[in-house]
C-alpha positions in Angstrom: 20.7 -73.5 -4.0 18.2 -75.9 -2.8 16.3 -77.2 -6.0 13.0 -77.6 -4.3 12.9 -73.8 -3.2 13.9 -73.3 -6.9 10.8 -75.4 -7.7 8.6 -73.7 -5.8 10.1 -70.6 -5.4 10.3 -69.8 -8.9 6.1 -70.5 -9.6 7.4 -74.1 -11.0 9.6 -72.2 -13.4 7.1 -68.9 -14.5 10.1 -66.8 -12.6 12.1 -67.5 -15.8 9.8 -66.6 -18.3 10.6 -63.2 -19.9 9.7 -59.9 -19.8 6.9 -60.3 -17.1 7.5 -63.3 -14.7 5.5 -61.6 -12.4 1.9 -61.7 -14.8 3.4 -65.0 -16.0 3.4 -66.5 -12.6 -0.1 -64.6 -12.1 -1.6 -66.2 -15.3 -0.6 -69.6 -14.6 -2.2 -69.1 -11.1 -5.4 -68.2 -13.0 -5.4 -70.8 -15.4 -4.7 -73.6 -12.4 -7.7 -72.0 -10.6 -10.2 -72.2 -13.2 -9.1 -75.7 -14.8 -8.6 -77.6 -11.8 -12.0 -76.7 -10.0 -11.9 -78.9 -6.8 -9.0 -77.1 -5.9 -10.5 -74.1 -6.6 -13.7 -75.1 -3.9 -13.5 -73.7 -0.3 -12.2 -75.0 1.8 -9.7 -77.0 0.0 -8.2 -73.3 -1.8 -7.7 -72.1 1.6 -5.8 -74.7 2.3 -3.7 -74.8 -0.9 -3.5 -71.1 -0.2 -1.8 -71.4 3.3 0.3 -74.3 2.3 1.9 -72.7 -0.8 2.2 -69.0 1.5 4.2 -71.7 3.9 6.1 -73.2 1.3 6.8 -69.6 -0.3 8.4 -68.2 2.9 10.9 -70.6 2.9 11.6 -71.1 -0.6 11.3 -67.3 -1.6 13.9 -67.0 2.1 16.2 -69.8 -0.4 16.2 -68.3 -3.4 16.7 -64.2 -2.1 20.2 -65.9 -1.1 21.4 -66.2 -4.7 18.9 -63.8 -6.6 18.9 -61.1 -4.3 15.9 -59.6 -2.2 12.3 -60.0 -3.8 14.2 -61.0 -6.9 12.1 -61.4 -10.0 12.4 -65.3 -10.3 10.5 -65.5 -7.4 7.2 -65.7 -8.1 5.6 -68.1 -6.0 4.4 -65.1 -4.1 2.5 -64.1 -7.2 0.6 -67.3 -7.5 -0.4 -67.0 -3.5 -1.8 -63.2 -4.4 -3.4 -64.3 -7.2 -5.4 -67.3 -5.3 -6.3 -64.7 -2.6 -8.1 -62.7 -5.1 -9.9 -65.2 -6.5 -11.3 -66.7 -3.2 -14.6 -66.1 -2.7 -15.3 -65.0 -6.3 -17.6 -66.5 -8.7 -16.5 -69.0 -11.3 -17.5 -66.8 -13.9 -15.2 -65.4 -16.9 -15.5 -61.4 -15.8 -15.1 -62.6 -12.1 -11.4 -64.0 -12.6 -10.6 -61.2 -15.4 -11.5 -58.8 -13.0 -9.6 -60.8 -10.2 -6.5 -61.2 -12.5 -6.6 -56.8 -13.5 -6.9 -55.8 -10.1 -4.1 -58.3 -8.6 -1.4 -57.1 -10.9 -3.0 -53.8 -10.6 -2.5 -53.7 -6.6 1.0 -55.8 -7.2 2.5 -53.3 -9.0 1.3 -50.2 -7.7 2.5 -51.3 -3.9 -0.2 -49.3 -2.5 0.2 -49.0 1.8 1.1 -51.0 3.5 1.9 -53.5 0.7 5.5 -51.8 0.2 6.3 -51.7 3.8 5.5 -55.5 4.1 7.8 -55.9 0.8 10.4 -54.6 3.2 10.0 -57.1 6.0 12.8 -59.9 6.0 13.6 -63.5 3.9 10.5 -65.2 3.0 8.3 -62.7 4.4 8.7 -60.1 3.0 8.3 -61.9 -0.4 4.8 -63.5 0.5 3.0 -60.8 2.4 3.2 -58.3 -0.2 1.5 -60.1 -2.7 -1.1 -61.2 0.0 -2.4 -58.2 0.6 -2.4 -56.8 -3.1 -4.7 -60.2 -3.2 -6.8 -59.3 -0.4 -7.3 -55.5 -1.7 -8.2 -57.4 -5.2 -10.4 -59.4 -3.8 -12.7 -56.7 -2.2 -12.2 -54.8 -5.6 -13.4 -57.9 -7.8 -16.6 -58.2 -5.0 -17.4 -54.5 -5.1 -17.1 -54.5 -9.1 -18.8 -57.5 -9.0 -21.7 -55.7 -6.6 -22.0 -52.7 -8.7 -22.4 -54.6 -11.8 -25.1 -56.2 -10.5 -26.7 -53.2 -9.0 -27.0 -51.4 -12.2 
């Protein structure tokens, strides 16, 4: 297998961790976000957004050759998800707790049409999964985030 795909394919080795890899590879997402602010600005996260999604259809393409499809080492996709939920969102504790919650929440669940894009092939399928559980967290964290403000 390509090492570099393993790299990146396995969240820079939070596909390995045990138990969760998945939340793993979702809390280290997190934790790059809020320490590492100026990547965290628009449009620079956007950009570090579509570059790792890029990077993550290939590698997460690599690494299903070996680990099987979706495998659980692959988590890559997880830190993509994770960044889409938090763009947009305030820098605030309750903002990325909320952000962090809903993503695994949405992740795991595979609510429509995130398990049919889990289905589609190589890379993609991989990434566009976890995209859309971090769009449908996003809007979660900015409705929470709306109603908590309204009352």
């Amino acid at each position: 297998m390509n090492w570099l795909a393993k790299i990146f394919g396995t969240g820079f080795g939070t596909g390995y961790l045990p138990y969760i890899p998945g939340t793993w590879g979702s809390l280290v997402a997190l934790l790059t976000a809020w320490f590492a602010p100026s990547v965290a600005e628009v449009p620079t996260f956007f950009y570090v957004i579509v570059g790792f999604f890029a990077i993550g259809v290939w590698a997460g393409g690599e690494i299903e050759k070996d680990y099987g499809k979706d495998a659980k080492e692959i988590t890559i996709d997880e830190f993509v998800g994770q960044w889409v939920a938090l763009l947009f969102v305030p820098r605030t504790y309750l903002a990325f707790a909320l952000a962090f919650v809903f993503f695994r929440f949405f992740d795991i669940a595979k609510i429509e049409p995130i398990n049919k894009l889990q289905k589609l092939p190589k890379g993609w399928g991989v990434m566009l999964d976890d995209v859309v559980a971090g769009v449908y967290a996003n809007l979660s964290v900015q409705i929470a985030l709306w109603l908590i403000g309204r009352f």
